[in-house]
C-alpha positions as a Markdown table, in Angstrom:
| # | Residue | x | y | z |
|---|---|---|---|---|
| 1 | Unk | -16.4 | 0.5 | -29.0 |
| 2 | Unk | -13.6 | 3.4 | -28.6 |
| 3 | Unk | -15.0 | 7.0 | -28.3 |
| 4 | Unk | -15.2 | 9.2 | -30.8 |
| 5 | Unk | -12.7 | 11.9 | -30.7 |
| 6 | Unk | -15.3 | 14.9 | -29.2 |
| 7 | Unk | -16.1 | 12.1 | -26.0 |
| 8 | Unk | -12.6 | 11.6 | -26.1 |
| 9 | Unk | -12.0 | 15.5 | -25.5 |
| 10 | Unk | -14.7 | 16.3 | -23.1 |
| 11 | Unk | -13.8 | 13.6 | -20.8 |
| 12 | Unk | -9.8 | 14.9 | -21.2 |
| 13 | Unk | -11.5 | 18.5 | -20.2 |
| 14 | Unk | -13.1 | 17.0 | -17.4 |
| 15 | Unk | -10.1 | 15.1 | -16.3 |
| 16 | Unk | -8.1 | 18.6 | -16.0 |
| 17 | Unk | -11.0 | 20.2 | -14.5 |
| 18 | Unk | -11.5 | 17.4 | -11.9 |
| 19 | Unk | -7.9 | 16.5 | -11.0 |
| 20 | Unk | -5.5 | 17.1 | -8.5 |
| 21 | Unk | -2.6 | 19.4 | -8.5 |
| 22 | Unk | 0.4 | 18.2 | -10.5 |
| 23 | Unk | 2.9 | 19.1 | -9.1 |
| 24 | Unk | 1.9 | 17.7 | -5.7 |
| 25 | Unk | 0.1 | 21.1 | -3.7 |
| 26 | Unk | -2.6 | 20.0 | -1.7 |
| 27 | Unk | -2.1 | 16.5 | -2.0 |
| 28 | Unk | -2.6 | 15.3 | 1.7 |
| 29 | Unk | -1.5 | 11.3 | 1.2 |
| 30 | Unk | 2.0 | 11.0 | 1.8 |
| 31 | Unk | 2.6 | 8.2 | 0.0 |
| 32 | Unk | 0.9 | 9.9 | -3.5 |
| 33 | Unk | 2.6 | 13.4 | -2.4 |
| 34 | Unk | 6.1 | 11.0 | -2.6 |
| 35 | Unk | 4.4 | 9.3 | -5.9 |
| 36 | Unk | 4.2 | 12.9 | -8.0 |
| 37 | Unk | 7.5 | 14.4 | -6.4 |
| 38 | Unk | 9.4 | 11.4 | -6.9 |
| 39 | Unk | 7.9 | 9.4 | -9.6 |
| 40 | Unk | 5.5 | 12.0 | -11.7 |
| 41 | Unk | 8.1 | 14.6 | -11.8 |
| 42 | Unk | 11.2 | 13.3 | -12.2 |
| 43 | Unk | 13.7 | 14.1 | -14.7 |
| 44 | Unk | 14.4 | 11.3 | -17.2 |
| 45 | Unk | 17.2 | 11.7 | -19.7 |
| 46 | Unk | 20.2 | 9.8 | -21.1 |
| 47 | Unk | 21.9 | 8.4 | -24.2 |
| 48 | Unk | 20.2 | 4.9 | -23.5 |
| 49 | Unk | 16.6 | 7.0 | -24.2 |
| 50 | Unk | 17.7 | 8.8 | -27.1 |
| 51 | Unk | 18.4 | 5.6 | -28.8 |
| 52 | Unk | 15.2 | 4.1 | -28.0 |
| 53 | Unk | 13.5 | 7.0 | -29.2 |
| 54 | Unk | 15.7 | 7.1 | -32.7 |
| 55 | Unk | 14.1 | 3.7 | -32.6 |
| 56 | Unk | 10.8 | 4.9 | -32.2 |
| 57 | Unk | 11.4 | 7.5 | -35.4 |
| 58 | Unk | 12.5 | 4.6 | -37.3 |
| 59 | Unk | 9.1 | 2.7 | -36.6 |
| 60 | Unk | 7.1 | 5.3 | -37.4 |
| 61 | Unk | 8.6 | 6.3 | -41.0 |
| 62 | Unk | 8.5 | 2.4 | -41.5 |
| 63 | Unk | 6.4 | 1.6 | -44.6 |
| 64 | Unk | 7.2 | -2.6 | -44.9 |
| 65 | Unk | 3.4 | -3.8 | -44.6 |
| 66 | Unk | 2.9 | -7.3 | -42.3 |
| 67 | Unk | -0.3 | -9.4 | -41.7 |
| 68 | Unk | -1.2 | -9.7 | -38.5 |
| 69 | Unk | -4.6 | -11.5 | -36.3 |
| 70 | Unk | -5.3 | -8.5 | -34.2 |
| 71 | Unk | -7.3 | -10.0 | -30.8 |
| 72 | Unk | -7.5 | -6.7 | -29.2 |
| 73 | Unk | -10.8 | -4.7 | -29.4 |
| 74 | Unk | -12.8 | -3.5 | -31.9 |
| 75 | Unk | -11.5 | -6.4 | -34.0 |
| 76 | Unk | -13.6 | -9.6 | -34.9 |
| 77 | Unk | -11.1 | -12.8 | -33.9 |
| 78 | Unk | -9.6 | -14.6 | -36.5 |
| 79 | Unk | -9.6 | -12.1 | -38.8 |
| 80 | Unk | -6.0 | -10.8 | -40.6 |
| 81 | Unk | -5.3 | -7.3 | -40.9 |
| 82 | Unk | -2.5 | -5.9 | -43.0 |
| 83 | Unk | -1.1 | -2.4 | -41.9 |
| 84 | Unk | 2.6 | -0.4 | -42.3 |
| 85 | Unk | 4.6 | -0.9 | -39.5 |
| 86 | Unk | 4.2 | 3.2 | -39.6 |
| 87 | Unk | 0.7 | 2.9 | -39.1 |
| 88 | Unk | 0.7 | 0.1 | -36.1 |
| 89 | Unk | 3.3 | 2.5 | -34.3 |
| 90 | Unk | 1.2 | 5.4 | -35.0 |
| 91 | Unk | -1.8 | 4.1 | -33.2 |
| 92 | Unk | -0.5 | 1.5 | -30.8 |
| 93 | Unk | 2.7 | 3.3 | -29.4 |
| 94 | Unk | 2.4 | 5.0 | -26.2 |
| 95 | Unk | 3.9 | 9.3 | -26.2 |
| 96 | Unk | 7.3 | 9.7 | -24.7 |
| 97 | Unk | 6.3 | 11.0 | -21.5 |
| 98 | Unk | 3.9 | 7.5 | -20.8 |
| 99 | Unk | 6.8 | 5.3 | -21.6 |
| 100 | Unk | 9.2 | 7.8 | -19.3 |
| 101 | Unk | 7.0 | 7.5 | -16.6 |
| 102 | Unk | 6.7 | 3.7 | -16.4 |
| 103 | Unk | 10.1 | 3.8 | -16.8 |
| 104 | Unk | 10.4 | 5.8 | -13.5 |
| 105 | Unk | 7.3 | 4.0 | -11.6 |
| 106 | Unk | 9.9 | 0.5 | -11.8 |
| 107 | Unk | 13.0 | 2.3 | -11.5 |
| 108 | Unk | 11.7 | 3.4 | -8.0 |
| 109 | Unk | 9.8 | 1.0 | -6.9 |
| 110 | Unk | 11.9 | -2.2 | -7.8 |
| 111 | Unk | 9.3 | -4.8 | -8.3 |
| 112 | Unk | 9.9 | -8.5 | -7.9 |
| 113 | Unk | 8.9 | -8.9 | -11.5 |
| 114 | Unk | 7.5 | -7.6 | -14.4 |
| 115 | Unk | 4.6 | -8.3 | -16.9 |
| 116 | Unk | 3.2 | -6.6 | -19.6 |
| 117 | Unk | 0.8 | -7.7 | -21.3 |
| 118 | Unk | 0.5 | -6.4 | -25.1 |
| 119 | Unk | 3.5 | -5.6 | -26.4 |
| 120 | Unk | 2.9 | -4.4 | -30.1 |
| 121 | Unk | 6.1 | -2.8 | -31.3 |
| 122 | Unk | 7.8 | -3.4 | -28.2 |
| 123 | Unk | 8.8 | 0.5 | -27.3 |
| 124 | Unk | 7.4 | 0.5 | -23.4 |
| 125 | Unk | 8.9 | -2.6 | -23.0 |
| 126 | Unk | 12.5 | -0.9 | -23.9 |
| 127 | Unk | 11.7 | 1.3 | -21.1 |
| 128 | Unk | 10.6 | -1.1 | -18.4 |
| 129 | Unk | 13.5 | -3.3 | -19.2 |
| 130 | Unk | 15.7 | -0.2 | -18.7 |
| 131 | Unk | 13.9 | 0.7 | -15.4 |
| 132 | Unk | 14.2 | -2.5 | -13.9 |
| 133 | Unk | 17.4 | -4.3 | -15.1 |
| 134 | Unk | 18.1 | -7.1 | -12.3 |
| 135 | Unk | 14.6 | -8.3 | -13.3 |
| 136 | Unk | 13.1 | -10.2 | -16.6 |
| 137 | Unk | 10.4 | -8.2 | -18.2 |
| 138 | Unk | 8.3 | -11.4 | -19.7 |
| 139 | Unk | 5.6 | -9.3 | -22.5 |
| 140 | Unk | 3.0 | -10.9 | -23.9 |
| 141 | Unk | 1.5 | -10.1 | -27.6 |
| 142 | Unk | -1.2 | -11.6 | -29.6 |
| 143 | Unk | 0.0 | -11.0 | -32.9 |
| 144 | Unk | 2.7 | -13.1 | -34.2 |
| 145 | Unk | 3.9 | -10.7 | -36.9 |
| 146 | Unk | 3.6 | -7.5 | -34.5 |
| 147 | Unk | 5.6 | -9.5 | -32.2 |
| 148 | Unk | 8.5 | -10.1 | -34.5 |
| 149 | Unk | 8.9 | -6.6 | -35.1 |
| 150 | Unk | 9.7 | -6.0 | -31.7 |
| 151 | Unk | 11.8 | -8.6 | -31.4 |
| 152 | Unk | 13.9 | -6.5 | -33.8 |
| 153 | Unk | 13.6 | -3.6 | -31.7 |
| 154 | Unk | 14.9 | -5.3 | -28.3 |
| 155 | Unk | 17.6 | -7.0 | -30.2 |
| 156 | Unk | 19.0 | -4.1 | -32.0 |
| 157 | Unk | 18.5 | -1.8 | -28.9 |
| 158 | Unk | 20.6 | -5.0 | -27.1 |
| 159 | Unk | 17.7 | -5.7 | -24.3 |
| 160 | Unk | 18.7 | -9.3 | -22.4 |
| 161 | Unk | 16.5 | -9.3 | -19.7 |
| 162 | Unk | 13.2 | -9.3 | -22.1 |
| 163 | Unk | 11.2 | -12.5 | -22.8 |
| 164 | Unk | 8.9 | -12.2 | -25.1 |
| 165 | Unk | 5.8 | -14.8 | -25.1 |
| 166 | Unk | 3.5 | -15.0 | -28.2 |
| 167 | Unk | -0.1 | -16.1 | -28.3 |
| 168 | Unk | -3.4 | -15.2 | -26.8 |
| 169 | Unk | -3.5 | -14.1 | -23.1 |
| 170 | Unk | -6.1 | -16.0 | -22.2 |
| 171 | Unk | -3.8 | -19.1 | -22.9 |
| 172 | Unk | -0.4 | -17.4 | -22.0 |
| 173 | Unk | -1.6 | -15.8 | -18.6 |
| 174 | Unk | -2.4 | -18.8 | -17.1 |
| 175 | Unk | 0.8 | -20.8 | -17.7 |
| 176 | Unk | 2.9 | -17.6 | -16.7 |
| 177 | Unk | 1.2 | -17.6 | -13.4 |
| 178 | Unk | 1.6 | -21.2 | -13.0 |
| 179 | Unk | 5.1 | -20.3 | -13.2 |
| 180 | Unk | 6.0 | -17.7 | -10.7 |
| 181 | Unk | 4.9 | -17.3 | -7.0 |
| 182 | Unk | 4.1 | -13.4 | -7.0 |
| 183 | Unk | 4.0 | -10.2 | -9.1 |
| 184 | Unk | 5.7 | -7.4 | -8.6 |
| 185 | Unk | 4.4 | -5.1 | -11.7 |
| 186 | Unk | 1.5 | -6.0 | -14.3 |
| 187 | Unk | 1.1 | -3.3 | -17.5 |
| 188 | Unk | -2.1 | -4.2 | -18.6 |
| 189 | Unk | -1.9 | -2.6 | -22.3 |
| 190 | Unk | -4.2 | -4.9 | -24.5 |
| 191 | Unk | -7.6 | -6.2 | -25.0 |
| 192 | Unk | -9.8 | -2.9 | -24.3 |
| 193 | Unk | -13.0 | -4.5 | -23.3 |
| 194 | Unk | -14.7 | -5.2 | -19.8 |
| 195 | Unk | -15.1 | -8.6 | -19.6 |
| 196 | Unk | -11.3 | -9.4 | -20.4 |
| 197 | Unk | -10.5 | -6.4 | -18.4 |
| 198 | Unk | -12.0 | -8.2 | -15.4 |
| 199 | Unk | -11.0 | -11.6 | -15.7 |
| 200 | Unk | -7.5 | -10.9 | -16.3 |
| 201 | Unk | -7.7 | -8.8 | -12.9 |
| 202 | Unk | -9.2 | -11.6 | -11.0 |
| 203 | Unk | -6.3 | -14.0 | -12.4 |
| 204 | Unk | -3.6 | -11.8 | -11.4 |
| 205 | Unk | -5.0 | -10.6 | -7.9 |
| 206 | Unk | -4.4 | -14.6 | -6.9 |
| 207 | Unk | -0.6 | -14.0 | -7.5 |
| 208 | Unk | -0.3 | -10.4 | -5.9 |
| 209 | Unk | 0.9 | -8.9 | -2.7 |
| 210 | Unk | 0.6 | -5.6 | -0.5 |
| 211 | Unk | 3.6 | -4.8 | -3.1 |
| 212 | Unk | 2.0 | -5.6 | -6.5 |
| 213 | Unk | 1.2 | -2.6 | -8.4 |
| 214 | Unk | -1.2 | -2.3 | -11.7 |
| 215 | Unk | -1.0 | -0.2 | -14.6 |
| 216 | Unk | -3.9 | 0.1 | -16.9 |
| 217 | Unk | -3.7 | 1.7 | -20.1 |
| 218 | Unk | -6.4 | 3.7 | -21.8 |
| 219 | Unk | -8.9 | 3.6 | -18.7 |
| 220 | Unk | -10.9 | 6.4 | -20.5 |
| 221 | Unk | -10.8 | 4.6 | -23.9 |
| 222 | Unk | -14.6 | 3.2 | -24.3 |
| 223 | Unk | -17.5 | 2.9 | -22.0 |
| 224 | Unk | -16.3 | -0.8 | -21.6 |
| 225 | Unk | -12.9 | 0.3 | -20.2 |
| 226 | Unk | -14.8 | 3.0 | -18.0 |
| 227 | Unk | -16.9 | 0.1 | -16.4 |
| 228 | Unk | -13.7 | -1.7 | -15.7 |
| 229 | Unk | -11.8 | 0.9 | -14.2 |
| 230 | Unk | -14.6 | 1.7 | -11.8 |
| 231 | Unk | -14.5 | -1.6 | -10.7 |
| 232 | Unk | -11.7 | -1.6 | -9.9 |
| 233 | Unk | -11.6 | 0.9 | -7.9 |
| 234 | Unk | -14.3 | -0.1 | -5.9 |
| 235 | Unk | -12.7 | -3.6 | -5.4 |
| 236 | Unk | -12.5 | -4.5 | -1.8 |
| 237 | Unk | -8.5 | -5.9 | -2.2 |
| 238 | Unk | -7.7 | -2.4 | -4.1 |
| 239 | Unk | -6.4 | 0.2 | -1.3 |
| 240 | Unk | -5.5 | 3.4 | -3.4 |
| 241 | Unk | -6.0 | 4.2 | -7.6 |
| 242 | Unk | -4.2 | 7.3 | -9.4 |
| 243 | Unk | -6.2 | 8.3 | -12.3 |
| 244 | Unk | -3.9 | 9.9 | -15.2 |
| 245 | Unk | -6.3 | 10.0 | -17.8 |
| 246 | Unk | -4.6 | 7.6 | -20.4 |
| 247 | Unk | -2.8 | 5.3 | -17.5 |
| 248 | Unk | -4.4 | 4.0 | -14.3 |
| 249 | Unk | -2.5 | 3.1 | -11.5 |
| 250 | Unk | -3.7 | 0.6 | -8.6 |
| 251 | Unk | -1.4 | -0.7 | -5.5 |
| 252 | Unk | -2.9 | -3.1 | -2.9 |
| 253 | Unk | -1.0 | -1.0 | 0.2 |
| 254 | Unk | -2.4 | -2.4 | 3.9 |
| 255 | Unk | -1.1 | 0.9 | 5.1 |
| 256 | Unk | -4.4 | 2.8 | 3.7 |
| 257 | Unk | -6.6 | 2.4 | 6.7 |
| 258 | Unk | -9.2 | 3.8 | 4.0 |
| 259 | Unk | -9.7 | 3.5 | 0.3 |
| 260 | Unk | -8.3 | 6.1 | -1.7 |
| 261 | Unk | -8.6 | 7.2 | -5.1 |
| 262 | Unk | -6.6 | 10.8 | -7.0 |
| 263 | Unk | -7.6 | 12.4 | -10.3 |
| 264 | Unk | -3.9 | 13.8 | -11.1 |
| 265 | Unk | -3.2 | 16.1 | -13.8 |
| 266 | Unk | -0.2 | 14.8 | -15.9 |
């Protein structure tokens, strides 16, 4: 079960009180120091995002209701919901800076591939598709009616290098890593529980590399996500973590000799 708002802002109070530096002072890993100077901090702009965030305006002013099976958490499978495209985007779409800063973590990294897994109105993907253009961005989304809607998004934005697959991830995962022989990038954006958490962690580590990198979203969600993110960390394969509150970060480097894990304020 999520937080309730008061958890939700003492643990955010904590976060500032416990993390690193932002802008990069006293930060003794190089690789992290090169992480916030050239990834954290770096100026994003253009004409390509102001359209996408037009777009974004547009979604969340939209009042057509759709039906959809929400398998995420907090929601009993099976069951239809019907919600305003306004209030899906309210809830489900990540703040600007989140979506400019995965934007900027694939722009300079250049994964092999990428995966994100939950979609919903298909804004982040925009931005990883834009980050990393010689590469498909393959996103997966549970809901077949959320799904649609941002199909409309990548096609009116003019995205080619998205693929969108539809179902459950339990199903979907699977095939996809049945189809490819590593990962570059995994956005893990759906599902907010432990046990899922977990086992779709397990499935991907059999498919990474020293060069895979993980992205978690909403590590300080529930209790459940909590669990999972400490995990995580303390997984044996996992060399380094960056906590940023709402995303967290995990790369598999050999070249930590020691496990490493920031608290960065962002």
């Amino acid at each position: 079960m999520k937080y309730n708002a008061f958890t939700i802002i003492y643990k955010y109070l904590r976060y500032l009180y416990k993390g690193s530096n932002g802008k990069g002072h006293g930060v003794h890993s190089p690789f992290v120091y090169d992480f916030i100077r050239e990834v954290l901090n770096k100026n994003v702009n253009g004409e390509w995002l102001n359209e996408i965030e037009k777009y974004r305006s547009k979604l969340l002013t939209n009042t057509t209701e759709i039906t959809f099976t929400d398998l995420g958490a907090g929601s009993i499978e099976g069951v239809n919901k019907s919600k305003q495209i306004a209030q899906i985007a309210k809830t489900a779409l990540k703040p600007k800076k989140y979506s400019k800063l995965l934007y900027q973590i694939v722009a300079y990294y250049k994964p092999s591939s990428v995966l994100e897994m939950g979609t919903s109105l298909g804004i982040t993907t925009c931005y990883l598709a834009k980050g990393a253009p010689a590469v498909t961005v393959t996103t997966m989304e549970g809901a077949s009616a959320v799904a649609n809607e941002a199909l409309k998004v990548f096609n009116h934005l003019g995205f080619q290098n998205i693929e969108m697959v539809e179902g459950n991830f339990d199903n979907n995962l699977v095939a996809y890593l049945n189809s490819i022989s590593s990962l570059g990038l995994v956005y893990i954006d759906g599902n907010h529980r432990y046990s899922p958490t977990i086992k779709y962690f397990n499935l991907l580590l059999e498919k990474s590399n020293t060069d895979t990198i993980f992205i978690f979203d909403d590590i300080h969600w529930s209790s459940e996500m909590e669990k999972a993110w400490t995990e995580i960390k303390l997984d044996n394969r996992v060399s380094l973590t960056i906590d940023l509150f709402q995303l967290g970060i995990v790369f598999l480097r050999k070249e930590n000799k020691e496990k490493e894990n920031f608290i960065i304020r962002f």
